[in-house]
C-alpha positions as a printed Julia matrix, in Angstrom:
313×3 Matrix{Float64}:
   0.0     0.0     0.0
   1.5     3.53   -0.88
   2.01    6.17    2.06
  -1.28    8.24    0.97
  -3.35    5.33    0.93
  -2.04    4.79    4.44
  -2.39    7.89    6.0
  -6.21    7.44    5.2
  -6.61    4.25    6.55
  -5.26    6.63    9.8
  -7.35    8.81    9.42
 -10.14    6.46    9.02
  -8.98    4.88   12.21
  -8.69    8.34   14.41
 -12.17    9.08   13.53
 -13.97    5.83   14.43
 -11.72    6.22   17.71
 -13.59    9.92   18.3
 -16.96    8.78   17.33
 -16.05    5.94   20.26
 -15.37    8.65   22.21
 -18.36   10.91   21.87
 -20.72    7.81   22.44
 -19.04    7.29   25.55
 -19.58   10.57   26.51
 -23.27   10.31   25.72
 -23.27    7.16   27.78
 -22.06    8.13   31.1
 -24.22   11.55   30.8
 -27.57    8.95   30.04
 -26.17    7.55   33.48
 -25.67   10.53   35.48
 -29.4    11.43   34.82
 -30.6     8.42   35.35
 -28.78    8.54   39.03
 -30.34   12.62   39.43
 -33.56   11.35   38.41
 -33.21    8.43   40.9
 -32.22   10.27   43.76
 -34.96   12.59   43.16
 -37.79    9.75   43.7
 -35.75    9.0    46.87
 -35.84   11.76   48.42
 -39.44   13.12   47.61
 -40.89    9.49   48.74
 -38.58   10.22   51.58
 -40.3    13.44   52.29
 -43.75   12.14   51.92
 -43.44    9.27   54.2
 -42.41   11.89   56.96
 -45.49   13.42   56.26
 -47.3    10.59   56.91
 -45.33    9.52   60.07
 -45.85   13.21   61.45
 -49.72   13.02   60.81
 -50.17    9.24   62.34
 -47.37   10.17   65.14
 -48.58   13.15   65.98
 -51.79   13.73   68.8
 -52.92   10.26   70.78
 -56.08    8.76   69.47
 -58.69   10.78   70.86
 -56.55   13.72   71.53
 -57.45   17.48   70.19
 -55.28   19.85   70.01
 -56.94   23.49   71.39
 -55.99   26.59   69.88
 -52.81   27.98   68.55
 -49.28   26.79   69.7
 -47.57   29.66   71.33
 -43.91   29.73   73.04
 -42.82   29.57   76.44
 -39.76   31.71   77.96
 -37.26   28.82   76.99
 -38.62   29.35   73.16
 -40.42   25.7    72.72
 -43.34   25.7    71.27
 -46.2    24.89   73.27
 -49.49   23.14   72.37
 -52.3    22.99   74.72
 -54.31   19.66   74.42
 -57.81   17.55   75.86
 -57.93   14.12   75.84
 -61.45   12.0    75.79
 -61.25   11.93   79.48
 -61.34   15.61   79.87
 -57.58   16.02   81.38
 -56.13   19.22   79.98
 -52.42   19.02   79.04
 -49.52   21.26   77.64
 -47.43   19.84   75.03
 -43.68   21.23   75.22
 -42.31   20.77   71.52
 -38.88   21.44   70.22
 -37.61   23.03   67.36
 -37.79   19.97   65.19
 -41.23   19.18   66.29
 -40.83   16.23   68.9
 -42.14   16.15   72.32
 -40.0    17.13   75.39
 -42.38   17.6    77.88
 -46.0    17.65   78.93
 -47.89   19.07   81.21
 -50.8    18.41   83.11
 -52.98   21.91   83.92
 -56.48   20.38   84.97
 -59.86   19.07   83.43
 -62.25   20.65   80.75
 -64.87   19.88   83.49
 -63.44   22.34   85.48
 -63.71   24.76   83.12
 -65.83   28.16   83.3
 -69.01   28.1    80.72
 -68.92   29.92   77.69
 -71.03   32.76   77.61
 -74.37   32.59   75.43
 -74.46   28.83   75.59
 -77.19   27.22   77.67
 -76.86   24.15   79.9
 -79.32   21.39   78.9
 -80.48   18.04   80.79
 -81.73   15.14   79.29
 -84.48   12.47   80.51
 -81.38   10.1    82.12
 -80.32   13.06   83.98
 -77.44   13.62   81.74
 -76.34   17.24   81.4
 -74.78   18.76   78.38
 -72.73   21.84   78.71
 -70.13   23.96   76.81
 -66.93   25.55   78.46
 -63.74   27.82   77.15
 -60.68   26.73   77.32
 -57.49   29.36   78.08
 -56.88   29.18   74.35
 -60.3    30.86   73.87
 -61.56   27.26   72.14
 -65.66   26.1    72.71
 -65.6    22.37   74.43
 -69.35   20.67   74.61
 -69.17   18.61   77.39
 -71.55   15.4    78.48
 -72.22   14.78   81.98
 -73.58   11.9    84.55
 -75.62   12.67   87.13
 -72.6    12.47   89.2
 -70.35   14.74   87.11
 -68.43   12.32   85.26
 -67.6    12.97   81.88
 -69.24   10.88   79.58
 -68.3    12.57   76.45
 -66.02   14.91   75.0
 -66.23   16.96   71.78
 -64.95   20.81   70.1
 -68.15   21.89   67.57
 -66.73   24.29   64.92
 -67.08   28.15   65.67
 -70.42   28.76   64.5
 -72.48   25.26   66.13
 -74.95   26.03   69.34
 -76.83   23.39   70.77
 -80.32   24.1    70.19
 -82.17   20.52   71.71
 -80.71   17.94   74.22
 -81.31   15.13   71.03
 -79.19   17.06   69.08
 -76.86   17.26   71.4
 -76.34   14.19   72.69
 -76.08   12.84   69.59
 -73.5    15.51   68.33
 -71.68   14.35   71.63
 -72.08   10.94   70.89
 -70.99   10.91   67.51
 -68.33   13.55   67.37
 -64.95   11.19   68.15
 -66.33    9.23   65.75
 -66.44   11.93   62.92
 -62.88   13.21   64.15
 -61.81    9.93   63.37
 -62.84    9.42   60.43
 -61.46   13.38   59.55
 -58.17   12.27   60.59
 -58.31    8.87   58.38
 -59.51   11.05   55.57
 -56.26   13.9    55.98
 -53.95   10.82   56.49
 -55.41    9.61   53.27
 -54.94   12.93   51.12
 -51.65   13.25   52.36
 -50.64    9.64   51.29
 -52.32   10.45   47.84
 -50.34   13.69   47.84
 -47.49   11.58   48.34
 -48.24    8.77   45.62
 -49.04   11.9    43.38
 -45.23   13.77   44.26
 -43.4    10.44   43.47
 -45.56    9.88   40.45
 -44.7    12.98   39.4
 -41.06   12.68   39.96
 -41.05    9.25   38.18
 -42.71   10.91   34.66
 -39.62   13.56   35.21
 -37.22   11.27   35.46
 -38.55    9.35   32.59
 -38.9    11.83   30.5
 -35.67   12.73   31.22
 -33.61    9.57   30.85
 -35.56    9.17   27.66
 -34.69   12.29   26.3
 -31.07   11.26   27.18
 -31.29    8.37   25.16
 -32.99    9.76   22.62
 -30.02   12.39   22.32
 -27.31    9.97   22.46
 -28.93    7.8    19.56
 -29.02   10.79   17.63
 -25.6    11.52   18.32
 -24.13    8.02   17.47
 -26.22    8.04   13.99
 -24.65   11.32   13.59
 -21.35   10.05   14.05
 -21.55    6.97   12.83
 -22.73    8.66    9.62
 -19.81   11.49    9.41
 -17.97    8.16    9.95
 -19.02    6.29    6.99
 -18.89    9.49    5.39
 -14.95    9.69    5.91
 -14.35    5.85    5.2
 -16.1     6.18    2.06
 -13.85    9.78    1.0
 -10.62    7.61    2.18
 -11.49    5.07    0.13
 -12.32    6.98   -3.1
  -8.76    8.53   -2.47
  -7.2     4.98   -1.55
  -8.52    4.26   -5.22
  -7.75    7.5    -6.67
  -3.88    7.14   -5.45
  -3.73    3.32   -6.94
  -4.99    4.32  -10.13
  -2.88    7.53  -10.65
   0.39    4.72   -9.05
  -0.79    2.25  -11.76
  -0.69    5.28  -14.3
   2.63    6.0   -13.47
   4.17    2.55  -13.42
   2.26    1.7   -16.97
   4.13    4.8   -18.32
   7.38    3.76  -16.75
   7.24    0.36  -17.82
   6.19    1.64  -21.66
   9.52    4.09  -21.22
  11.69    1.37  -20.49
   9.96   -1.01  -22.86
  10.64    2.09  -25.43
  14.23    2.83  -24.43
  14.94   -1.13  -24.29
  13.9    -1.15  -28.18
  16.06    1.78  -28.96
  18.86   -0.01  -27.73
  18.18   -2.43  -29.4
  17.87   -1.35  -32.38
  21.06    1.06  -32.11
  22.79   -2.18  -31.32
  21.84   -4.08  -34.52
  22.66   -0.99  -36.41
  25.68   -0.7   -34.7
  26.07   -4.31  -35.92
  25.21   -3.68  -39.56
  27.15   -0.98  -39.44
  30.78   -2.81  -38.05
  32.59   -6.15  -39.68
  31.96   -8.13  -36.67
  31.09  -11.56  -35.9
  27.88  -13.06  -34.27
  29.65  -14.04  -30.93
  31.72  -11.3   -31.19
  28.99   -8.89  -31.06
  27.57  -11.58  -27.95
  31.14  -10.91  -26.42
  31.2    -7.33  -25.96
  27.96   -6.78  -24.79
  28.43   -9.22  -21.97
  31.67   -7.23  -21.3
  30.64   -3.96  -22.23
  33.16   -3.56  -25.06
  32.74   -0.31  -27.1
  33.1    -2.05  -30.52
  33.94    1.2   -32.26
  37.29    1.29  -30.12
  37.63   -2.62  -31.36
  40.33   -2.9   -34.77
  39.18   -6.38  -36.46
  42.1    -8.88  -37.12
  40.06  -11.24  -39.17
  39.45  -11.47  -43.06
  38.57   -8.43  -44.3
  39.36   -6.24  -41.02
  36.3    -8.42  -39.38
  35.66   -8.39  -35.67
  36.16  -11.54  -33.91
  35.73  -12.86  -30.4
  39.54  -12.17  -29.93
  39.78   -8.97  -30.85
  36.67   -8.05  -28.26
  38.47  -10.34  -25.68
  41.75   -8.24  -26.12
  39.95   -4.99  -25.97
  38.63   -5.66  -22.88
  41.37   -6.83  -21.22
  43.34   -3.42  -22.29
């Protein structure tokens, strides 16, 4: 193979090495989404199930929180609470939210009565009542006849009791209801959850197939600019050995041309001196310039002796 048609088998070579190259490239960034997209999902299911665990972890079962949380002198945050037994308690929070303390500050029975509520008695001798708590919130209360609390519950803003039915069935029902309210917010925040990670799942998707999608279109690319260059190295290869083949055709049909002139001068050259066959043999196997050569045979003719002596002078 000739040097040109070498250098573009090189070049061939160097450019299937970068198209290698840029592939790889393509690869590893594919990957390195992939990994973003993946930690991602991680930490947003992360997040969601500590949403969960702070709604289910959060108050006791049949604990209500009453009011606002406000701060004490050490800065905690404070959070007063009733229970379904009617015991009235502070909960001391930290900064991140978990308990540190609690404290016990009396019962909702003991409570003054709210103003513009009336206190109602039913046929059992049960007595229904409402009472404000320190934090300014409404409690309806259920009484025995001896003053124990039979039930517990905080109406929204705007309820009054207007009949003791009513309200014994309110009172009745109401830890019921709260239960099912908190069931229902720990369900919307799991579906807010499933609906994050979802979410962040179509991004990542999207995203790794976009990735993909980009590299394939840069390997075609390549692989095409590629096939492109192979094919223009080849045409040259060709090119090259044709214009090489030219070359040694015309060299061969110049030394095919200048072996016939030689020839030719020779068997003039021949014609032309009194020599002998073999003598003529002679001196071109010794390179004898015949015209330097005197003949000693009949008629001044050249013979094998003559050339031997000439070229031994």
């Amino acid at each position: 193979m000739s040097e040109g048609g070498q250098d573009q088998q090189n070049q061939g070579g160097d450019l299937l090495g970068g198209v290698t190259d840029q592939v790889g490239e393509v690869a590893g960034q594919v990957q390195d989404t992939a990994g973003q997209a993946t930690n991602q999902v991680q930490d947003t299911a992360g997040g969601a199930v500590d949403q969960v665990s702070e709604v289910a972890g959060g108050l006791a079962p049949g604990t209500q929180a009453l009011g606002e949380p406000t701060t004490d002198e050490e800065g905690h945050t404070v959070q007063r609470t009733v229970d379904e037994e009617g015991n009235l308690i502070e909960m001391v929070l930290d900064e991140e939210g978990n308990v540190i303390d609690e404290r016990p500050v009396g019962n909702a029975a003991d409570l003054p009565a709210a103003e513009g509520y009336e206190v109602t008695t039913d046929e059992q001798g049960n007595t229904t009542t409402t009472v404000t708590d320190e934090s300014g919130t409404l409690i309806s209360l259920q009484l025995g006849e001896d003053g124990s609390l039979l039930d517990l519950q905080i109406p929204p803003p705007t309820e009054t009791t207007e009949t003791t039915e009513e309200s014994s069935y309110e009172s009745h029902s109401g830890p019921q209801e709260q239960g099912e309210e908190g069931q229902e917010a720990l369900g919307q925040v799991t579906d807010q959850a499933g609906q994050a990670v979802q979410g962040v799942q179509d991004t990542a998707g999207q995203a790794a197939g976009q990735a993909v999608q980009g590299a394939q279109d840069a390997a075609g690319g390549a692989a095409q600019q590629a096939q492109d260059a192979a094919g223009g190295a080849a045409q040259q290869a060709q090119d090259t050995a044709g214009q090489a083949a030219d070359q040694a055709g015309q060299a061969a049909q110049g030394a095919q041309d200048t072996a016939g002139q030689a020839a030719g001068q020779a068997a003039e050259q021949a014609q032309d001196l009194n020599i002998t066959d073999a003598a003529q043999q002679k001196a071109n196997e010794l390179g004898v310039d015949l015209s330097q050569v005197e003949g000693t045979g009949a008629e001044g003719r050249i013979t094998v002796k003559d050339v031997t002596s000439a070229a031994n002078q």
